[in-house]
C-alpha positions in Angstrom: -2.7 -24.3 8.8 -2.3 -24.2 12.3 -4.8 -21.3 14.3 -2.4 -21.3 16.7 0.4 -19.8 15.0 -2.2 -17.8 12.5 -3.6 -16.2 15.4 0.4 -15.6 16.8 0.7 -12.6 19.7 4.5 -12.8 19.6 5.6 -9.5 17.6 9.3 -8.7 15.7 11.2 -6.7 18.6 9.1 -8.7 21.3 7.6 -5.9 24.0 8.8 -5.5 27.7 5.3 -6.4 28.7 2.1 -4.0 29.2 1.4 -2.3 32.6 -0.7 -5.1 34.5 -3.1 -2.4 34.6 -3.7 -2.2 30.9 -6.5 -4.9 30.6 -6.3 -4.9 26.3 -5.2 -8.2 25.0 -2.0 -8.0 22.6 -4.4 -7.2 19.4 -6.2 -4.7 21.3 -2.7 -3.6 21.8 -2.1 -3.0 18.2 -5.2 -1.4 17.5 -3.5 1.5 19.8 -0.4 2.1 18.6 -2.3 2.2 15.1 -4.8 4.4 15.5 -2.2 7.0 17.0 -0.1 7.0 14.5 1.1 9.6 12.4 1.0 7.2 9.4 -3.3 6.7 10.3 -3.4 10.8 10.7 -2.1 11.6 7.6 -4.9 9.0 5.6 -7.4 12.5 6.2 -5.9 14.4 3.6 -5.7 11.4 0.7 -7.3 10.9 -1.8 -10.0 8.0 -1.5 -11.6 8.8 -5.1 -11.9 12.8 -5.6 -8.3 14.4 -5.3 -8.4 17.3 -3.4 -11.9 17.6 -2.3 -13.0 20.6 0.0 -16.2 18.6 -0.1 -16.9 17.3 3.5 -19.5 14.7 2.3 -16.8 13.2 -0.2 -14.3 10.4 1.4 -10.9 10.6 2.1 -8.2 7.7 2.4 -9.0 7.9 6.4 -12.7 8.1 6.2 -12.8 5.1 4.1 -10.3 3.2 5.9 -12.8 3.0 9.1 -15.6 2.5 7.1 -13.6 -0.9 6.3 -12.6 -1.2 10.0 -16.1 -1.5 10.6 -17.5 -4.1 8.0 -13.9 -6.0 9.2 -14.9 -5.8 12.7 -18.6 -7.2 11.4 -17.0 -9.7 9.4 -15.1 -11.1 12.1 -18.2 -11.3 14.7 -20.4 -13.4 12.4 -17.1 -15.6 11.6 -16.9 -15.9 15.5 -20.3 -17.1 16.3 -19.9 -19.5 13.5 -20.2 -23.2 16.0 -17.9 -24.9 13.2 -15.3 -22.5 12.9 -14.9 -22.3 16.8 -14.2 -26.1 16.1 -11.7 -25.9 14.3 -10.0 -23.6 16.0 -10.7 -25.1 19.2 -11.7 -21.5 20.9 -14.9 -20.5 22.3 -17.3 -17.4 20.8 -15.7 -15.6 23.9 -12.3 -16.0 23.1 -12.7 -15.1 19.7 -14.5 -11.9 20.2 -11.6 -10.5 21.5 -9.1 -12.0 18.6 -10.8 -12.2 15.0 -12.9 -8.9 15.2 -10.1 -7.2 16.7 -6.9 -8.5 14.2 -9.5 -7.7 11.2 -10.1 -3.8 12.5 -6.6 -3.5 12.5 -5.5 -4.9 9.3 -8.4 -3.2 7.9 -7.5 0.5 9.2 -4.2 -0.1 8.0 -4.9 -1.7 4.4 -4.3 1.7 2.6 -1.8 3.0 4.9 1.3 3.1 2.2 -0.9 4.6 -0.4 0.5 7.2 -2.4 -0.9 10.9 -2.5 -3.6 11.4 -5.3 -4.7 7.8 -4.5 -4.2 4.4 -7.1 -3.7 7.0 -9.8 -0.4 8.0 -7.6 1.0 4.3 -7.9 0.7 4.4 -11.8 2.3 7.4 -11.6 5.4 6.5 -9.6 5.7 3.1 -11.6 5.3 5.2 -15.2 8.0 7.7 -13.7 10.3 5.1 -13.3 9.4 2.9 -16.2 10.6 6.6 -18.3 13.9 6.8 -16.1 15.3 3.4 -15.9 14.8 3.2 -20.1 16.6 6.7 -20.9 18.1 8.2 -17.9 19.6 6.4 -16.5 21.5 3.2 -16.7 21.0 0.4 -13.7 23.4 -2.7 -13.4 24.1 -4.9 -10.4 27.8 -4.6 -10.2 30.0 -1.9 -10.8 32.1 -3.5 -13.2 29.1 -4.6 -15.1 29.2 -0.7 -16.6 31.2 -0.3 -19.9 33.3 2.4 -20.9 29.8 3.5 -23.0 27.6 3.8 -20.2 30.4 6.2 -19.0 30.1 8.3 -21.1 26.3 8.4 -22.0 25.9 10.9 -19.8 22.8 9.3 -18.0 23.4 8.5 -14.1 25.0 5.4 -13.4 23.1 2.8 -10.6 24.3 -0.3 -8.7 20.7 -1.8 -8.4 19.6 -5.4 -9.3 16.6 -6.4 -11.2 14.5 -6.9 -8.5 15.5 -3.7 -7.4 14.4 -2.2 -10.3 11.1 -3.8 -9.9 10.2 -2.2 -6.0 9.9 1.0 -8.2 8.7 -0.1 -11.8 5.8 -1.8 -9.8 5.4 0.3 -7.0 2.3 -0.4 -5.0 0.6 1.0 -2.1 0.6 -2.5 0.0 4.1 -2.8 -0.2 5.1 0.5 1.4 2.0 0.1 3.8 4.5 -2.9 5.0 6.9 -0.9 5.1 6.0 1.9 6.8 4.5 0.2 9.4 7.5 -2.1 10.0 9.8 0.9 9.5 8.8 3.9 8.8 6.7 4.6 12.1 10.0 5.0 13.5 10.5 5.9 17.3 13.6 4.2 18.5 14.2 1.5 16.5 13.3 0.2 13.1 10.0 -2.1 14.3 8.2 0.9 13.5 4.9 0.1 15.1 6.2 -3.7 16.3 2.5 -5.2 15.7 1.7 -8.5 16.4 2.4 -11.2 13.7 -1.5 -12.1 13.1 -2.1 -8.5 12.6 0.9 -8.2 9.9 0.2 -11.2 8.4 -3.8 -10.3 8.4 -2.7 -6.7 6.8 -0.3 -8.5 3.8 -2.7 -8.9 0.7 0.0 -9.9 -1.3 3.0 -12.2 -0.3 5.2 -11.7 -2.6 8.4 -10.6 -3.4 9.2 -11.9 -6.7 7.5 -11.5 -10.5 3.9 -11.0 -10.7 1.7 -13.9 -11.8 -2.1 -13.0 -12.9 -3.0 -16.4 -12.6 -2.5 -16.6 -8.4 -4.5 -13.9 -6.7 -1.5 -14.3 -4.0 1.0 -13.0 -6.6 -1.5 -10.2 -8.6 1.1 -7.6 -7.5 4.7 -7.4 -6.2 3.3 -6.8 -2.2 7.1 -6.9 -0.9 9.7 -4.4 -1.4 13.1 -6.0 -1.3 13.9 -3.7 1.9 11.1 -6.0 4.0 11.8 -9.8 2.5 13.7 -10.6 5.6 10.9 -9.4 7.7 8.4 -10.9 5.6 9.8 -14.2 6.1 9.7 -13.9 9.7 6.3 -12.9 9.7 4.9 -16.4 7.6 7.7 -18.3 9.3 6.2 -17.8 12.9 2.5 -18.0 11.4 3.0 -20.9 9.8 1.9 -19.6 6.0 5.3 -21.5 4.6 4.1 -24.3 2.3 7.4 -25.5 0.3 8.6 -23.1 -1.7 5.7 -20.8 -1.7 4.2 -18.3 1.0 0.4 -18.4 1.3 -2.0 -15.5 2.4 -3.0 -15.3 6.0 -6.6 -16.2 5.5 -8.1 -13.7 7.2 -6.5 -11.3 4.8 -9.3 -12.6 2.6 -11.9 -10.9 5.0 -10.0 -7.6 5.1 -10.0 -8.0 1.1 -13.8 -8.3 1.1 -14.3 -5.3 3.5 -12.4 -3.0 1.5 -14.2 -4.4 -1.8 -17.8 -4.1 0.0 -16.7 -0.4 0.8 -15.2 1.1 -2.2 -17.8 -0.3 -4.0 -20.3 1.2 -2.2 -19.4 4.0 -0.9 -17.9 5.6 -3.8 -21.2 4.9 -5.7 -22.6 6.9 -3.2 -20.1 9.7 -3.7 -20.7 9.7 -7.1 -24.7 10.2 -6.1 -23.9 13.3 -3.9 -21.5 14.4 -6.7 -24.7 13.8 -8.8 -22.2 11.8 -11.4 -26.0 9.3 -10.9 -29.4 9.4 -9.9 -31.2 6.7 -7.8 -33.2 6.0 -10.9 -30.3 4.7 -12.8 -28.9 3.0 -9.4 -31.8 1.2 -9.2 -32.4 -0.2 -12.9 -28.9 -1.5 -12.8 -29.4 -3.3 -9.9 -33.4 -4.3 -9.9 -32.8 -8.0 -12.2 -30.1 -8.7 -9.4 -31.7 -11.6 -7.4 -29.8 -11.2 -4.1 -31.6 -7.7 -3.6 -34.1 -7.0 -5.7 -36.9 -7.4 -3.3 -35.8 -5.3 -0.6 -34.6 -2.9 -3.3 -38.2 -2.7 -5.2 -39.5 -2.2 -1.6 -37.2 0.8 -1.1 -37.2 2.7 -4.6 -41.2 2.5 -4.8 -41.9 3.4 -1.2 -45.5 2.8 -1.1 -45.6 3.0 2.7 -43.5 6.7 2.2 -40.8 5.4 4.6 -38.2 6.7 2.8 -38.7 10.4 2.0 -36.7 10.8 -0.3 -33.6 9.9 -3.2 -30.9 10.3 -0.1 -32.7 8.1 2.4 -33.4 5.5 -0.1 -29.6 5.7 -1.1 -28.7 4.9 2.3 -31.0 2.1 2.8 -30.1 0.9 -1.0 -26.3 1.0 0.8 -27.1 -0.8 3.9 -29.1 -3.8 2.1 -26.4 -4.7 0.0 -24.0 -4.0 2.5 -25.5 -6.7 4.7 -26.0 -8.9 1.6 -22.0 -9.1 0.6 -21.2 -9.6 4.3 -23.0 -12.3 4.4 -22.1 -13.7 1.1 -17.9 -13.0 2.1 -18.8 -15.2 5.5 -20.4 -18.0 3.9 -17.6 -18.2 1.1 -14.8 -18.1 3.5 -16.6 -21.1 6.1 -17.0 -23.1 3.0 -14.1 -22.5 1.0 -11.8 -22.3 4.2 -9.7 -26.2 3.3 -9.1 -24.4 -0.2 -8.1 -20.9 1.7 -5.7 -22.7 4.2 -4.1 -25.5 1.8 -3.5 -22.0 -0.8 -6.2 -23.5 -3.6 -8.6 -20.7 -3.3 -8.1 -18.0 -5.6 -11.3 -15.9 -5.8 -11.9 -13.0 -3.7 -14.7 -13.7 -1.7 -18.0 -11.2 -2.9 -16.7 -11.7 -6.4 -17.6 -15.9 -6.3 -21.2 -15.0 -6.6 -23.4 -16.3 -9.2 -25.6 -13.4 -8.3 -23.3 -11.2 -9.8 -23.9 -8.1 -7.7 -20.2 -6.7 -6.6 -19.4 -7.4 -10.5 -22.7 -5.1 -11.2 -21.1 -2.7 -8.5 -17.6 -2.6 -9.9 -19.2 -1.9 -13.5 -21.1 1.0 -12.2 -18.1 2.8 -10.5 -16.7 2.2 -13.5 -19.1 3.9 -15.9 -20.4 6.7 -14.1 -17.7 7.3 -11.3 -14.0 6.4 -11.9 -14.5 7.9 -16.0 -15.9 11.4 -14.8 -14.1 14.8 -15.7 -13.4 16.3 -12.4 -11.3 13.0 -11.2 -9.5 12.6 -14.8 -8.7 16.3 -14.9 -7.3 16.4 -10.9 -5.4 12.9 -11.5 -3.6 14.9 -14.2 -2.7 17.6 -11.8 -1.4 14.6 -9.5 0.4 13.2 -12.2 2.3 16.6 -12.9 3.0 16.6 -8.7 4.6 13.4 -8.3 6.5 13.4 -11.0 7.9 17.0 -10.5 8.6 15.5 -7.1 10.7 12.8 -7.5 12.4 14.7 -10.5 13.5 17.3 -8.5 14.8 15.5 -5.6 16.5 12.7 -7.9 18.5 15.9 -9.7 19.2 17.2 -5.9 20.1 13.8 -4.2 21.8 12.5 -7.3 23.9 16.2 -7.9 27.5 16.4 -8.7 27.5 19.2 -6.8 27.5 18.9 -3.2 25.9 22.2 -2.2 22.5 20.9 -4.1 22.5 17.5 -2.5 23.2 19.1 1.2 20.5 21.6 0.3 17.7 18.8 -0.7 18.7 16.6 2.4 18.0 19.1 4.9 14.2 19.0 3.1 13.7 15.2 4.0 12.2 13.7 6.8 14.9 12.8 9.6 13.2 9.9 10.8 13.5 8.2 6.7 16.9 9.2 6.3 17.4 7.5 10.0 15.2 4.1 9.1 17.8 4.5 5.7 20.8 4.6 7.4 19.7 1.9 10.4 18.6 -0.4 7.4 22.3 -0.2 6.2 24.2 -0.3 9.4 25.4 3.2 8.9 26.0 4.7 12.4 28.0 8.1 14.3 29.6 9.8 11.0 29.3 7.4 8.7 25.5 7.6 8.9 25.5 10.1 5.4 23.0 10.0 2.7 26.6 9.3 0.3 26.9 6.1 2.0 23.7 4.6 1.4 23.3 2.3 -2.1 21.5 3.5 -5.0 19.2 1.6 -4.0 18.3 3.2 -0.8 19.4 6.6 -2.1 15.9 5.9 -4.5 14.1 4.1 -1.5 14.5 7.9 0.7 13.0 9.9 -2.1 10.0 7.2 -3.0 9.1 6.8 0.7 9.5 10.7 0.9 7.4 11.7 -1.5 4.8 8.9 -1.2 4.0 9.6 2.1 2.7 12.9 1.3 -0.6 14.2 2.0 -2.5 15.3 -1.5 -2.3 18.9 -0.4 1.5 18.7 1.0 2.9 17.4 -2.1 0.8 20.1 -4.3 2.3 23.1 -2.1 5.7 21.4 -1.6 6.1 20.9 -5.5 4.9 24.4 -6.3 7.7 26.2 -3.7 10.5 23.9 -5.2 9.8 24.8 -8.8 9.0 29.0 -7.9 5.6 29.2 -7.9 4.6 29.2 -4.8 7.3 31.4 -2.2 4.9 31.2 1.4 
C-alpha cells in the first residue's frame, strides 16, 4: 500500500478551499464538521450498554465514543514516534502528529455513529423484523414480471427489490448506516453529507464489503455496505489505493480504531457494571490476578499496603488505567509488526485479541458473565425490541397504504432532509420528487434510516403517541 494515497486529503465533492485564516490541516478539518454534527449530538441519548439510563455515571453512545477518540488519538501518537514507521512512510514525527492522531479521533468519534436506538440489541432487532416480513408478508422479486398471478393474490405486499437488497435489511448493521449517514444523511446542500476526507472514511469503514458475509475474513465479518453507498465506497478505496484485484482491503488504520473501541467497551462497561454493583473489585481482581501482562501492578493495587488507594472505586480506576495502557501498547506493537500482513490483506486478527496473554479475551468473558446477562439490560432490550418493531410496522402499513390519506399523513412525520437525500439518490427533482416515485427499495431505505436514527427516548415517546398511549 501506498501512504500516500492511504493518507489521501482529497474528499468526494472536493471543497472551495478553507479561509487562509483557518490554520487546521484538511483532517483537522473533518474533526469540525464532525464534532458539530447533529448525527455526533444525537450519540448522548443512545444506548452504550444500559438502555435508558437516568444514571449519570452510566455511558451513553456519545460518552463512549470520545472515550475511543481518546485511546485513538493515543494510539496514533505512539504509532507516530515509532522511527520505523516514519520510514516507511517517509514523514517526520512532526508531520505525522498532525495526520495519524488526528484521522484516528475522527474515525473513532464516528465508529458508532449509524448505530441504532437501544444499542447492538437495536440491529438484531431490525434484522429479525425483516427476517419475519420478507418470509410471510410480503413477497420481494427483482422484476415486476417475476410476480405470478399467486403472489397477486396472496394478499401480502408486493416488492421490486433484488437479493442484495434484501440483504441491507436482513443484515442490517450499525457500520453500514454510520457510512451512510455520514456520506448522506448529514445533509445540507447536497448529498456529501459531511464531505470528509477519504483517509478519514476509509479509517472509519471496519468492514468493506458489500456482498455475502464470510466468517473466515475479518474484512467480510459483516455486510459494512449498503447497496445505496457501493458507488461511493468504490471511490473511496479507489483513490486510497485499498483495491487489490478483485477484493477491497481495510484501511489499516481502521485496525487501530477497532482496538480503541475493543480497549473501551471492554473496560469501561466493566466498570459500569461495578457502579451498577452487577461485580465487586474482589471478583475483578481474581479473574484477572493469573494474567501475566498485569498481575503485578494489579496485586500492588488490590492489596494497597502503602494505603494509596482508599478505596474499591480508586483501585477500579487504577485497575482501568493499567490495563488500558497495557492493550495500547500491545495494539501498537501488533500493528508495527504485523503491518506487511495488514497492508498486503493477510492479517486477520484484531489487534488486543493476538495476545498470548489472553487478557481482552479474560475482559470480553467478564462482560459477558456478569454484565451483558444481567436483568435490568435483558428486561429494557425487550422494551427496545417492542419499540423498533412497532416502529417500522407502523410506518411500513402507512408508507406502504392503499389509501392515500394514510401514506400523506405518515410522510409529513419523516424527516425532510431523508426523504430529500431519497429523492436526490434517485434523481427525482421539482414535482416528481414524491415518496410514490421512489423504488421499494428506497421506500424501505426512508423508514430504516428514519427510525434508526432515533434517539432511545425519541423512538420510546414517538412509538407510544403513534399507537394511543401517549397523546402530549
Amino acid at each position: 500500500m501506498d501512504w500516500g494515497k492511504l493518507l489521501n486529503n482529497n474528499r468526494l465533492r472536493q471543497s472551495k478551499g478553507r479561509d487562509p485564516q483557518d490554520a487546521r490541516n484538511d483532517f483537522e478539518s473533518d474533526f469540525g464538521r464532525i464534532i458539530f454534527s447533529p448525527a455526533t449530538r444525537r450519540m448522548h441519548d443512545k444506548t452504550q450498554v444500559f438502555p435508558l439510563t437516568i444514571d449519570d455515571n452510566i455511558h451513553s453512545r456519545l460518552t463512549h465514543s470520545m472515550e475511543v477518540m481518546s485511546i485513538g488519538y493515543s494510539l496514533g501518537v505512539k504509532l507516530s514516534e515509532d522511527k520505523e514507521f516514519q520510514k516507511r512512510v517517509k514523514k517526520d514525527e512532526c508531520e505525522l502528529f498532525r495526520e495519524i492522531p488526528v484521522i484516528l479521533k475522527n474515525s473513532c468519534l464516528l465508529h458508532d455513529i449509524g448505530n441504532p436506538p437501544f444499542g447492538h440489541f437495536g440491529e438484531t432487532v431490525i434484522q429479525d423484523y425483516f427476517d419475519d416480513f420478507f418470509k410471510n408478508k410480503c413477497i420481494a422479486k427483482a422484476k415486476e414480471e417475476d410476480f405470478s398471478v399467486a403472489d397477486k393474490s396472496s394478499g401480502k405486499l408486493l416488492l421490486k427489490l433484488n437479493e442484495n437488497q434484501k440483504r441491507d435489511f436482513l443484515e442490517f448493521d450499525g457500520n453500514a448506516q454510520g457510512l451512510r449517514i455520514i456520506t448522506k444523511l448529514q445533509y445540507l446542500n447536497d448529498i456529501y453529507g459531511l464531505n470528509l476526507t477519504y483517509a478519514t472514511l476509509a479509517s472509519f469503514i471496519k468492514y468493506p464489503n458489500y456482498e455475502e458475509r464470510d466468517e473466515k475474513i475479518l474484512r467480510k465479518h459483516k455486510k459494512g455496505i449498503f447497496s445505496s453507498e457501493i458507488e461511493y465506497f468504490k471511490k473511496i478505496a479507489e483513490e486510497c489505493g485499498l483495491v487489490k484485484s478483485d477484493s477491497i482491503l481495510r484501511h489499516p488504520l481502521s485496525f487501530l480504531m477497532e482496538a480503541a473501541d475493543s480497549i473501551c467497551y471492554l473496560t469501561m462497561d466493566i466498570e459500569d457494571g461495578f457502579n451498577k454493583k452487577l461485580l465487586d473489585l474482589d471478583f475483578y481482581y481474581k479473574e484477572l490476578e493469573n494474567i501475566p501482562s498485569v498481575n503485578e501492578k494489579l496485586k500492588e493495587i488490590y492489596s494497597d499496603k502503602d494505603n494509596c488507594y482508599k478505596n474499591a472505586n480508586t483501585k477500579m480506576v487504577n485497575f482501568r488505567i493499567h490495563i488500558i495502557q497495557k492493550l495500547v501498547l500491545l495494539a501498537v506493537e501488533n500493528f508495527i509488526e504485523h503491518l506487511d500482513e495488514i497492508e498486503d490483506g493477510t492479517y486477520d486478527e484484531e489487534l488486543i485479541l493476538d495476545d498470548s496473554n489472553g487478557l481482552a479475551k479474560k475482559l470480553g468473558d467478564i462482560c459477558i458473565k456478569k454484565v451483558f446477562n444481567s436483568r435490568e439490560i435483558n428486561s429494557l432490550e425487550i422494551t427496545g425490541n417492542s419499540v423498533i418493531k412497532g416502529l417500522i410496522d407502523y410506518y411500513i402499513g402507512f408508507l406502504f397504504h392503499r389509501n392515500k390519506d394514510y401514506r400523506k399523513r405518515a410522510l409529513r412525520l419523516i424527516s425532510g432532509s431523508i426523504l430529500k437525500v431519497a429523492y436526490e439518490e434517485n434523481s427525482l427533482e421539482g414535482k416528481d420528487a414524491k415518496f410514490e416515485n421512489l423504488s421499494d427499495y428506497y421506500k424501505l431505505r426512508v423508514i430504516v434510516d428514519f427510525v434508526s436514527g432515533m434517539t432511545d427516548q425519541y423512538a420510546l415517546t414517538h412509538f407510544q403517541k403513534i399507537n394511543g398511549q401517549k397523546i402530549n
